[in-house]
C-alpha positions, 0 to 999 in steps of 0.5 A, spaced: 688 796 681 684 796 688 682 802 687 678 800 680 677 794 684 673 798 690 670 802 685 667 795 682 665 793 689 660 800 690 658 799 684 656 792 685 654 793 692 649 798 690 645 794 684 645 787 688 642 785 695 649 780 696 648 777 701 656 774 702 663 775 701 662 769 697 657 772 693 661 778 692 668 774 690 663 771 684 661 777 681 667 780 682 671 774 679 666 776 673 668 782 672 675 781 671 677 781 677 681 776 680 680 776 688 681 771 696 675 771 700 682 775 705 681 780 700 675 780 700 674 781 708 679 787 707 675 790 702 669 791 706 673 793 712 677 798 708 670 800 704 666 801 711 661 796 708 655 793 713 650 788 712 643 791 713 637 789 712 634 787 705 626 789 703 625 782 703 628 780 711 634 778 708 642 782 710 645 785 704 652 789 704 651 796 704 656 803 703 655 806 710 656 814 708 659 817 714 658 824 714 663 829 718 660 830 725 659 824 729 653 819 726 649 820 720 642 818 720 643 810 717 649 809 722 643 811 727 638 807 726 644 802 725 645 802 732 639 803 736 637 797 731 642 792 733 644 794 740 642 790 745 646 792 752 654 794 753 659 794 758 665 796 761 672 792 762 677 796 764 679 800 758 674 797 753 667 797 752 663 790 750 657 791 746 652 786 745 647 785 739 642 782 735 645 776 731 649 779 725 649 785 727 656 786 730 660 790 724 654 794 722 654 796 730 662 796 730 662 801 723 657 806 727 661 806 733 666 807 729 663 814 725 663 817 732 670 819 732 670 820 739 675 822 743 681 817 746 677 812 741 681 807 738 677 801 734 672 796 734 673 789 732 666 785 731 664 778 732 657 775 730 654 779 735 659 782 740 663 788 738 669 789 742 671 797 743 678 799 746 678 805 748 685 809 752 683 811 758 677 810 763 675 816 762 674 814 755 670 809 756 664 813 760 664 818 754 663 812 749 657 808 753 654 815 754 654 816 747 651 810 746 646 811 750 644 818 749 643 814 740 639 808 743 634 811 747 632 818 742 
């Protein structure tokens, strides 16, 4: 059932600009499947899906391909759109983004697949990365760097 249940989140995601887990439930109640906003919510986290900006301004859920080796050429643009500074704190990194942005930033940072990386979780506009070791830490915001400022 999740798996067909994904599958129909794809196919919705990519014909429709949706804009909420809201809107995403209906639809998906539409087609038969019965479904929570905290099912929903794992969906899209387990799915890597993001909100990017839609044609006419708006954010819409989107599948973030990720390719094999660090960051594909959307998660890029991704990054460079919604960051807006990071820091360290001991064995974590804090990143600061446009309003909205945070899980699009958090899914990019996420396909890096660096080293001693352990995961993001992502508010509004913040994104919160642990890391595991200091060292860790300067490979991440070095990273980061090196992608915002191409």
């Amino acid at each position: 059932m999740k798996l067909k249940r994904h599958e129909k989140i794809i196919e919705l995601v990519n014909k429709y600009e949706i804009e909420t887990q809201e809107e995403l439930a209906s639809l998906l109640n539409q087609a038969g499947f019965r479904v929570t906003q905290a099912t929903i919510s794992r969906d899209i986290r387990e799915l890597r899906l993001s909100k990017v900006n839609s044609h006419d301004g708006k954010q819409k859920y989107a599948v973030m391909s990720v390719r094999d080796q660090g960051l594909n050429e959307k998660l890029s643009k991704v990054l460079k759109e919604g960051y807006i500074s990071s820091m360290e704190a001991s064995h974590l990194v804090v990143v600061k983004t446009a309003t909205g942005m945070a899980m699009a930033v958090a899914t990019a940072l996420d396909a890096m697949e660096l080293p001693g990386f352990a995961g993001c979780i992502a508010g509004d506009d913040t994104v919160m990365c642990a890391l595991h070791a200091d060292a860790d830490v300067e490979i991440l915001l070095s990273r980061i760097n090196k992608v915002v400022s191409q």
